[in-house]
BAZARO-940170 format. One record per residue (C-alpha): x, y, z. Coordinates in Angstrom, 3 decimals. Layout:
% residues N
+----------+----------+----------+
!        x !        y !        z !
+----------+----------+----------+
!        X !        Y !        Z !
...
+----------+----------+----------+
***
This chain:
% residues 311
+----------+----------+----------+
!        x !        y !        z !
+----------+----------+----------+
!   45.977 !   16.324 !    1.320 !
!   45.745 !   20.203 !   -0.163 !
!   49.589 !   21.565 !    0.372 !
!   50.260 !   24.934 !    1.599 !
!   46.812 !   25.322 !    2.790 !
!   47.746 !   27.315 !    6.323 !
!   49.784 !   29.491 !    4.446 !
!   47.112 !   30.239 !    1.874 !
!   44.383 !   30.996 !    4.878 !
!   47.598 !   34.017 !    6.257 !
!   47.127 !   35.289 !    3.203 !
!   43.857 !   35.514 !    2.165 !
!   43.292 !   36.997 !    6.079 !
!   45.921 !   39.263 !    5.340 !
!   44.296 !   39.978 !    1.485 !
!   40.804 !   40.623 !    2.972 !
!   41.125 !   42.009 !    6.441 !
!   41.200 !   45.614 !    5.024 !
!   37.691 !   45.006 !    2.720 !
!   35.610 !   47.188 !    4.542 !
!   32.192 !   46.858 !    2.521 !
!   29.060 !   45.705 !    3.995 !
!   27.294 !   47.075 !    7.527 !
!   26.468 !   44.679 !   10.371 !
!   23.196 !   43.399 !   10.765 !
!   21.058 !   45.709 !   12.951 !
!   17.409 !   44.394 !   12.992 !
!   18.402 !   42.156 !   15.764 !
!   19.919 !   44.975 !   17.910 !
!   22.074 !   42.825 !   20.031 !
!   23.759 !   42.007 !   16.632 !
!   24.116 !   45.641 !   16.409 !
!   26.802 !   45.224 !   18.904 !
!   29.517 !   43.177 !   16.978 !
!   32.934 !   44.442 !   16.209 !
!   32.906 !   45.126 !   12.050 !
!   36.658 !   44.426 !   11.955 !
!   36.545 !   40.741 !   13.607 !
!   37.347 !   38.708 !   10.908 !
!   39.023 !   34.519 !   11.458 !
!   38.636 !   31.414 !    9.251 !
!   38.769 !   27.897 !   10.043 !
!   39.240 !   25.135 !    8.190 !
!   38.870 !   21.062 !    9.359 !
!   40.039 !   18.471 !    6.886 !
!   38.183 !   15.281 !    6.641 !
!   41.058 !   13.557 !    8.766 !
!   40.255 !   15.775 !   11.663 !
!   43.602 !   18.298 !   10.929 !
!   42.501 !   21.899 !   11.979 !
!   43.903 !   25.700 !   10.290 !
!   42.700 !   28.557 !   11.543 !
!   43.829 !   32.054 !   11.524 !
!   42.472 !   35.221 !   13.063 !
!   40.620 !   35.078 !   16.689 !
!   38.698 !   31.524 !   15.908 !
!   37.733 !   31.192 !   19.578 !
!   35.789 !   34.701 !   19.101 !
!   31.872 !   33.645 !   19.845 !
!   29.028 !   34.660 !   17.650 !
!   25.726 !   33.000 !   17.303 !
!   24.375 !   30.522 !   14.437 !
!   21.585 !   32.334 !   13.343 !
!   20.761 !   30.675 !    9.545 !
!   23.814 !   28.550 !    9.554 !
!   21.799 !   26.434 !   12.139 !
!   19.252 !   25.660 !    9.411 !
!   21.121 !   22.534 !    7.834 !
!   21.910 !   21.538 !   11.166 !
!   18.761 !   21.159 !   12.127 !
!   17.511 !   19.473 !    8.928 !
!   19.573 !   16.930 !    9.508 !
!   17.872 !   16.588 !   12.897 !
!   14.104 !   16.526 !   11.169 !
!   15.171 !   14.179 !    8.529 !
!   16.581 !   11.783 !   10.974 !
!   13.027 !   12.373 !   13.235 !
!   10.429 !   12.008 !   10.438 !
!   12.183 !   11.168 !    7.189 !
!   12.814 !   12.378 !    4.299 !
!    9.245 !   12.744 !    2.561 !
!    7.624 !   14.391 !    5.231 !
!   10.269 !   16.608 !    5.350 !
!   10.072 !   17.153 !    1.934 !
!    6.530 !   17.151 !    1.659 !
!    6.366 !   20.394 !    3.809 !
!    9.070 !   22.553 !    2.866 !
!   10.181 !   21.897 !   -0.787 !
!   13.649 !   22.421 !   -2.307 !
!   12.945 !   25.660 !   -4.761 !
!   14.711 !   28.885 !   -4.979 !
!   12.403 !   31.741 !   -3.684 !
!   13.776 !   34.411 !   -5.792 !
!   12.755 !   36.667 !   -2.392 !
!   14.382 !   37.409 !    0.954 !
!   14.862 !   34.924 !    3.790 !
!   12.372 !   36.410 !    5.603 !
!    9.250 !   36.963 !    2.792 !
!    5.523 !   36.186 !    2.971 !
!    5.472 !   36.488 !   -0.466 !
!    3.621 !   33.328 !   -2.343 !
!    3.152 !   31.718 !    1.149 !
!   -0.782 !   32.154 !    1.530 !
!   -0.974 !   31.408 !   -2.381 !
!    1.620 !   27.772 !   -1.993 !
!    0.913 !   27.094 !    1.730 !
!    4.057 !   25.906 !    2.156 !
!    7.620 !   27.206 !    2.299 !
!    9.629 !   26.517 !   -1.056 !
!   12.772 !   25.150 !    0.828 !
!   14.574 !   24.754 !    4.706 !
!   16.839 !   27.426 !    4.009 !
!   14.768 !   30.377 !    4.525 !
!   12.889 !   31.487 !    7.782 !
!    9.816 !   29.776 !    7.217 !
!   10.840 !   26.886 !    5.617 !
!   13.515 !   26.337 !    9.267 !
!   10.590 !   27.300 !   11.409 !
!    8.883 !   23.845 !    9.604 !
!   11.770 !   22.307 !   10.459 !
!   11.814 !   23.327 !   14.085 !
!    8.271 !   22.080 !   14.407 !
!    9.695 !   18.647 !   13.481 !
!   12.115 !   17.817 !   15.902 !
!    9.597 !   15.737 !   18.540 !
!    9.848 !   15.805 !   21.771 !
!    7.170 !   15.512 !   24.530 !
!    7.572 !   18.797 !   25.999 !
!    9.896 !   22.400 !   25.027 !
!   12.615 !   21.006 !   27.357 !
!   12.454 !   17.859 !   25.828 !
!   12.689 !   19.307 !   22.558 !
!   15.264 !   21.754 !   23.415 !
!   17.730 !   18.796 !   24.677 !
!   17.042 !   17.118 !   21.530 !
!   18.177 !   20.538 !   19.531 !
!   21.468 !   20.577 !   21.568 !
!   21.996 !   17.379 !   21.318 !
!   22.067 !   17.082 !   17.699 !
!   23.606 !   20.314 !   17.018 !
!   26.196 !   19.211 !   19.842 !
!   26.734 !   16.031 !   17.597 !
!   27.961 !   18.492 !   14.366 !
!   30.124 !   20.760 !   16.280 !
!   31.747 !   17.948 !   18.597 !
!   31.417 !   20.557 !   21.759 !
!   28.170 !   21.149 !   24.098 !
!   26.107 !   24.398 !   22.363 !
!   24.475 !   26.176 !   24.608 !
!   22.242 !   29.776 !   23.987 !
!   23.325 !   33.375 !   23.939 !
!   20.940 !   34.653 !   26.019 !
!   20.968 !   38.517 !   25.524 !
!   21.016 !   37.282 !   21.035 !
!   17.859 !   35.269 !   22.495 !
!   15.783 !   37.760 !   24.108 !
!   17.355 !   40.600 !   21.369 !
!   15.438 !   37.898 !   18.488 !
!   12.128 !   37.672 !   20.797 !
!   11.629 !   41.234 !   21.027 !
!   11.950 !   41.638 !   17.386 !
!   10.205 !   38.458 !   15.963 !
!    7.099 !   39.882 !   14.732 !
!    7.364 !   39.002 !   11.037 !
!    8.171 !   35.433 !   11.671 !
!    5.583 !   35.063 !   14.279 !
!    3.612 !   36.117 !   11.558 !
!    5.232 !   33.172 !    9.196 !
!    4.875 !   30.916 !   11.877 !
!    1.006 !   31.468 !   12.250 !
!    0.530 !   31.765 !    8.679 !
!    1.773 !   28.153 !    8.267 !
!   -0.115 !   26.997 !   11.084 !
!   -3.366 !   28.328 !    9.711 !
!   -2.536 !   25.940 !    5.879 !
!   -1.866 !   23.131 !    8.124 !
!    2.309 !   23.207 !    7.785 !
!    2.917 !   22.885 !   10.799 !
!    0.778 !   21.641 !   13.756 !
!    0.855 !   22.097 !   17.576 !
!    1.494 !   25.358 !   19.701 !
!    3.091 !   28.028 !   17.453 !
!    4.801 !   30.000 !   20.048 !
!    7.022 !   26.926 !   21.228 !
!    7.946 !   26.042 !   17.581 !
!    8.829 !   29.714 !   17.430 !
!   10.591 !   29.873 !   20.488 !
!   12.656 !   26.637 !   19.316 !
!   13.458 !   28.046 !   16.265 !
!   14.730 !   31.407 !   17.758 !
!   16.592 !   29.385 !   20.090 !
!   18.523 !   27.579 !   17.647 !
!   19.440 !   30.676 !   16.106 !
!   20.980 !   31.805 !   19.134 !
!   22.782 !   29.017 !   19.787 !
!   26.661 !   30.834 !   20.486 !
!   29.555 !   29.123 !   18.563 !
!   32.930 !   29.685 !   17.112 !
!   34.669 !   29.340 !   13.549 !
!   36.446 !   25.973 !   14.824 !
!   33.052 !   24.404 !   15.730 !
!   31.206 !   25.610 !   12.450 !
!   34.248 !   24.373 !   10.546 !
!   33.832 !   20.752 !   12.298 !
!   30.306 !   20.794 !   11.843 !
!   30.619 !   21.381 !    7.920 !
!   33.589 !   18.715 !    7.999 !
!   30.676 !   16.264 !    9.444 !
!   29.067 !   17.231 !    6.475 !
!   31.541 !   16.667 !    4.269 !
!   32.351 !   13.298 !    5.881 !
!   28.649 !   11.959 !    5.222 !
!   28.176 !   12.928 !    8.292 !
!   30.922 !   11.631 !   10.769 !
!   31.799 !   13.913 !   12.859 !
!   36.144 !   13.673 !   12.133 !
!   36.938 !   14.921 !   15.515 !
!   34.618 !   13.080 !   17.880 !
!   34.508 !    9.807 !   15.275 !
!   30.800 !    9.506 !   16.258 !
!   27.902 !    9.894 !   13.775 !
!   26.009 !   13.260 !   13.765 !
!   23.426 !   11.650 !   10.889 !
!   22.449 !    8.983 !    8.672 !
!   24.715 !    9.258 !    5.322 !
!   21.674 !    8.608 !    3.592 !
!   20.077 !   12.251 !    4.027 !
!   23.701 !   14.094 !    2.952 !
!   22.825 !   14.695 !   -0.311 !
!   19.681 !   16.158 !    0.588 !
!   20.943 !   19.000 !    3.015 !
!   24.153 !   19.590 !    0.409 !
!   22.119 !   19.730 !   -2.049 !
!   19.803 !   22.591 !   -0.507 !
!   22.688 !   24.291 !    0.867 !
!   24.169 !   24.608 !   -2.840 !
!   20.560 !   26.051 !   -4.415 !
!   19.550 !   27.863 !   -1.446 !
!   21.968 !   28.458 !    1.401 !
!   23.141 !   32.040 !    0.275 !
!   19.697 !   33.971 !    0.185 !
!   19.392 !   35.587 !   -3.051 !
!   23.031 !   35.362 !   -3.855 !
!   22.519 !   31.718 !   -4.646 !
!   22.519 !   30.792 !   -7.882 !
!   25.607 !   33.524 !   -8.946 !
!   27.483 !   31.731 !   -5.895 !
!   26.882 !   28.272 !   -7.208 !
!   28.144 !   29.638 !  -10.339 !
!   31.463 !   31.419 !   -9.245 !
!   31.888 !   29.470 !   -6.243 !
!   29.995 !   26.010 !   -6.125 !
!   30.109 !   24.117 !   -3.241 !
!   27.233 !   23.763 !   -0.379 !
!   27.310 !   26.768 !    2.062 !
!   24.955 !   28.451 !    4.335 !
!   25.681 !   31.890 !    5.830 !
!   24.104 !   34.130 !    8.617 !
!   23.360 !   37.484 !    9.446 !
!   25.883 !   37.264 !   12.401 !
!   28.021 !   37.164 !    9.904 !
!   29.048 !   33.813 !   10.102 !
!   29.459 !   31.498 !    6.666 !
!   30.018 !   27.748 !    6.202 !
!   30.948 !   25.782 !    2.811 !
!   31.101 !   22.242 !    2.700 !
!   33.551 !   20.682 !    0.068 !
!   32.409 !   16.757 !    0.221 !
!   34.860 !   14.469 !    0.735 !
!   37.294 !   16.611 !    1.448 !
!   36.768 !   19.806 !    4.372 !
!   34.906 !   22.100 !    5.903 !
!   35.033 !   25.563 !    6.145 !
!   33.991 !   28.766 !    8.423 !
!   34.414 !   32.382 !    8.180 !
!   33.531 !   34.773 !   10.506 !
!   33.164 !   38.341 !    9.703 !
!   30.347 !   41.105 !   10.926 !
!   30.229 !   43.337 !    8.003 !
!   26.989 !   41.562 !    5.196 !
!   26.221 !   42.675 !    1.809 !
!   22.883 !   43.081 !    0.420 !
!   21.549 !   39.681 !    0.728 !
!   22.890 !   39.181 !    4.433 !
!   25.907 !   37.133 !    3.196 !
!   29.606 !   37.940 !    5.015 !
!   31.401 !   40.208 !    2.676 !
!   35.012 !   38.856 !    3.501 !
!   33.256 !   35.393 !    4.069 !
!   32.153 !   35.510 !    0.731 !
!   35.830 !   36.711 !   -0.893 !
!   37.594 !   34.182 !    0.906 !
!   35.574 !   31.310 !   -0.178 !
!   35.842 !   32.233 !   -3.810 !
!   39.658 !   32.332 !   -3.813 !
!   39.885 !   29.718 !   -1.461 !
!   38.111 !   27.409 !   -4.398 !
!   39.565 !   28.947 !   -7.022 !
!   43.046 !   27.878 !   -5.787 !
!   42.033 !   24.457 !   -4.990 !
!   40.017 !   23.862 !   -7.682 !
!   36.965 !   22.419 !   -5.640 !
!   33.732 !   23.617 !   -7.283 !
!   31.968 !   20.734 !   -7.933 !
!   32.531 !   20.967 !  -11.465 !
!   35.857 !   21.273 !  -11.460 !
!   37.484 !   18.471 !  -12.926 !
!   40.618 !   18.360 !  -11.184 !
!   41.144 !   17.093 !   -7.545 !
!   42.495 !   19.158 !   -5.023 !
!   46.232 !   18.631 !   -4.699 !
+----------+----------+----------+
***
């Protein structure tokens, strides 16, 4: 059990709610709309105890921290070497949203960035978009231990503005990545980006990671502890955009952030953790999402390399 660890999570609120750097995401313009100053953190222990501080009941949507979510969901449909055999597990070196090397590899070089989820989405199975859908809520439903459901204005905000990964999602379907009717993989995909949450259900969801994939609230299974390694692992080289590899170096443990400005970190065997916070840097990462995590392993000594255990 880590000591002190509510008192730590006042303070680092308190240390970081005046870091005003970073804007809020405003190619989605219903993102446009957040408050810059929200700012909470949750944190779920393995055991199922819960710390929060800040507003953690203030909602937000997924966006990309629904991509190792819904991994887990197309590993557990088609397995892992399909899975693998689509999308890859390399760094891009570009942005979440590039073309660039596509039409040259055919394939997206991991799950983490748009194209590479919109693979994913195409994956789920299903006999119709309902029936698909309900299999999306479902398993996201199974990480976060409550029912999601969609923010529709976030939805229709991310239709009206999806032209470059329509043009992703066609570009794969013309190399054969993905298969069927592009617009409802698209529409899936957008959909589970939209999906509204809170810190308290990312922070479960991450402890179900953490847990090799028992949920610790619910006690039910949200996947097969067989395919853990494979979404931590992916969340560790690729989950921060183009901040990766210096946050696996300063920070190490599996994350995944969003452009709502929501973050999750995974430490495995141990917690999970969310921040929420509007205000992105360069790459689209949380600004105080990102400080928080750093001192918050720092203190605890839980990069993966670290050789002590937390205490």
């Amino acid at each position: 059990m880590i000591n002190d660890l509510q008192s730590t999570l006042e303070s680092l609120h308190d240390k970081y709610r005046a870091l005003n750097t970073g804007t809020v995401a405003t190619y989605i313009p219903e993102l446009a709309k957040a408050d810059p100053d929200l700012f909470c953190i949750s944190v779920r222990l393995i055991d199922g105890t819960e710390f929060t501080v800040g507003n953690s009941e203030a909602a937000f949507t997924l966006q990309s921290c629904s991509k190792p979510l819904a991994l887990a969901q197309a590993l557990a449909t088609v397995g892992r070497e399909l899975v693998m055999s689509l999308t890859g597990v390399e760094p891009t070196g570009n942005s979440y949203a590039s073309i660039v090397g596509l039409d040259q590899i055919g394939k997206p070089l991991n799950p983490m960035v748009n194209a590479g989820a919109i693979v994913t989405a195409s994956l789920l199975g299903g006999t119709s978009p309902e029936d698909r859908f309900e299999r999306l809520t479902s398993g996201l439903s199974a990480f976060t231990g409550s029912p999601m459901q969609v923010d529709q204005a976030v939805y229709e905000s991310e239709q009206r503005t999806s032209d470059r990964n329509r043009a992703l999602a066609y570009l794969l379907k013309s190399k054969g990545t993905i298969e069927g009717n592009v617009e409802q993989h698209l529409d899936l995909y957008i959909k589970q980006c939209a999906m509204r949450t809170n810190t308290r259900q990312i922070a479960i969801a991450a402890a179900t990671l953490a847990n090799n994939g028992l949920n610790p609230v619910t006690k039910e299974r949200a996947i097969s502890a067989e395919y853990i390694k494979d979404i931590l692992v992916v969340m560790l080289m690729n989950g921060m955009y183009n901040y990766a590899g210096r946050w696996a170096y300063e920070v190490g443990i599996p994350a995944k952030s969003g452009v709502s400005g929501a973050m999750m970190g995974v430490v495995p065997g141990v917690m999970g953790i969310a921040v929420y916070s509007p205000r992105l840097d360069e790459y689209g990462n949380s600004t105080r999402g990102l400080a928080v995590c750093r001192d918050l392993v720092r203190k605890y000594h839980m990069h993966i390399f670290d050789q002590r255990s937390p205490s």
